[in-house]
N, C-alpha and C positions, 0 to 999 in steps of 0.2 A: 157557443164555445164547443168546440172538436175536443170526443170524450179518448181519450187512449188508454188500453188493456192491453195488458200484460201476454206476449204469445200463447195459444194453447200447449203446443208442446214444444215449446220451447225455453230458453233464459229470461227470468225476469227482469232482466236487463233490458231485452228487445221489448218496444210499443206499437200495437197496430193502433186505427183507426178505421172508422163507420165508410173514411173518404178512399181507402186503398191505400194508405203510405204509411212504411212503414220507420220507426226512431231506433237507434243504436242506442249504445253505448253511453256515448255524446253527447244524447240529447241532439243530434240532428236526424232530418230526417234522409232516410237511406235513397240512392237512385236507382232503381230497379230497372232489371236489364232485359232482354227479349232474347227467351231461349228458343231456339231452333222451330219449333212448334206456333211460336210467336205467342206464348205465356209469359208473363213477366215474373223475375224474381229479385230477391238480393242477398247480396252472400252477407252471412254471416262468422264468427270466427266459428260454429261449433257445424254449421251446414247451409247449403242454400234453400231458401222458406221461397216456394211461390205465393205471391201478393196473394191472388185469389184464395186461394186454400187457407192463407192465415187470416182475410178478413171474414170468410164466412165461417170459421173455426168459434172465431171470436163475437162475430155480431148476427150469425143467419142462426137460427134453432134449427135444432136437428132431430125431432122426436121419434124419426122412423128409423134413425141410424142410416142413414143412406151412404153411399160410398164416393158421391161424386159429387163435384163441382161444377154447373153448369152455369154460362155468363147468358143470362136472358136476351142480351140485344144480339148478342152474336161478337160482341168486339170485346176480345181478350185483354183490350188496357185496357177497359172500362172496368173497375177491380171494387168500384162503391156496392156496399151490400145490399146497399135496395136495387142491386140487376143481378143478384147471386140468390141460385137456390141449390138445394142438395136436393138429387136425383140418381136414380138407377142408372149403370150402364147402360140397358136397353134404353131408357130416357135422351139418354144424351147424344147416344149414337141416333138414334131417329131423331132430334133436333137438329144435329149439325148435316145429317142428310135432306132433310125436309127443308131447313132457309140455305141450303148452297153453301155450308162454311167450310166445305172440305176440299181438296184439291184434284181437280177434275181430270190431271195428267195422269198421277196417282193417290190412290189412298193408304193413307197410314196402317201399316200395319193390324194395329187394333179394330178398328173399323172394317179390313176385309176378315178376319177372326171373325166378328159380332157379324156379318153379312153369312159368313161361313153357316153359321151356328143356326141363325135366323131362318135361312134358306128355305124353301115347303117346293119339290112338286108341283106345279098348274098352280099356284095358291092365288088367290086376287093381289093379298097383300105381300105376299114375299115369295114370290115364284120369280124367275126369269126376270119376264116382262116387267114385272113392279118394279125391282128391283131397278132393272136399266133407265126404268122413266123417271125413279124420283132422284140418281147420281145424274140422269144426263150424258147414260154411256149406254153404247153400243149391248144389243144380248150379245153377241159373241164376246165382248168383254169379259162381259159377266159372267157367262160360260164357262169363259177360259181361267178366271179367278178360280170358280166355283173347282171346276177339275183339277187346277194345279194345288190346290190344299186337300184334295184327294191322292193324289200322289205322292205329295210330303208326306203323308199319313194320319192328316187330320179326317179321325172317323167321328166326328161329332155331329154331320148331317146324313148319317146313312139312313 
């Protein structure tokens, strides 16, 4: 039998579950939709609750306080809490770099920020070179990333 709790921070109205789906109101269950990023969520009357973050809120433990929602396979409608853990941002961002979930035209914002930050000089691990080999791009890409957030005025790699 599918156990359902009451949102974390939400109305105890809304019910998640262990399986990813989340009950209204109604008593049905809600159809979550695929935001731009390709997260699934569902509105609510008070907000829109992403699946993931409400079922690991509700069923993953969290004793380090962590900030993030990470989907272990890599597939953002896979939303059952046995493929969710909470993790650091550095964590996450090196996962979705390391299995290829990010998109290879461009990178999200967030993720050239966390490249930005990460950056080392010659480093093995996050110098130039690394960097190019584990996105799959060009060094002068990554070059050109690295410098144009020096000229926006991001001095967080000097």
């Amino acid at each position: 039998m599918v156990s359902w709790v009451s949102l974390v921070n939400g109305r105890k109205d809304y019910l998640v579950n262990a399986n990813g789906e989340i009950k209204g109101p109604s008593g049905k269950v809600l159809k979550p939709v695929r935001q731009c990023e390709g997260y699934l969520y569902v509105s609510t009357i008070y907000k829109n609750v992403y699946v993931h973050r409400a079922v690991a809120e509700a069923f993953v433990p969290n004793p380090h306080n962590l900030p993030e929602v990470n989907h272990i396979d890599g597939n953002k409608e896979n939303n059952r809490a046995s493929n969710l853990e909470w993790v650091t941002r550095r964590s996450n961002v090196i996962h979705q770099v390391d299995n290829g979930l990010h998109c290879k035209v461009r990178l999200c914002p967030d993720t050239v920020r966390y490249l930005r930050t990460m950056y080392l000089p010659g480093d093995r691990d996050w110098g130039v070179s690394a960097i190019a080999h584990r996105l799959g791009m060009s060094k002068a890409a990554i070059c050109f990333m690295l410098q144009v957030g020096r000229q926006l005025g991001d001095t967080s790699n000097n």
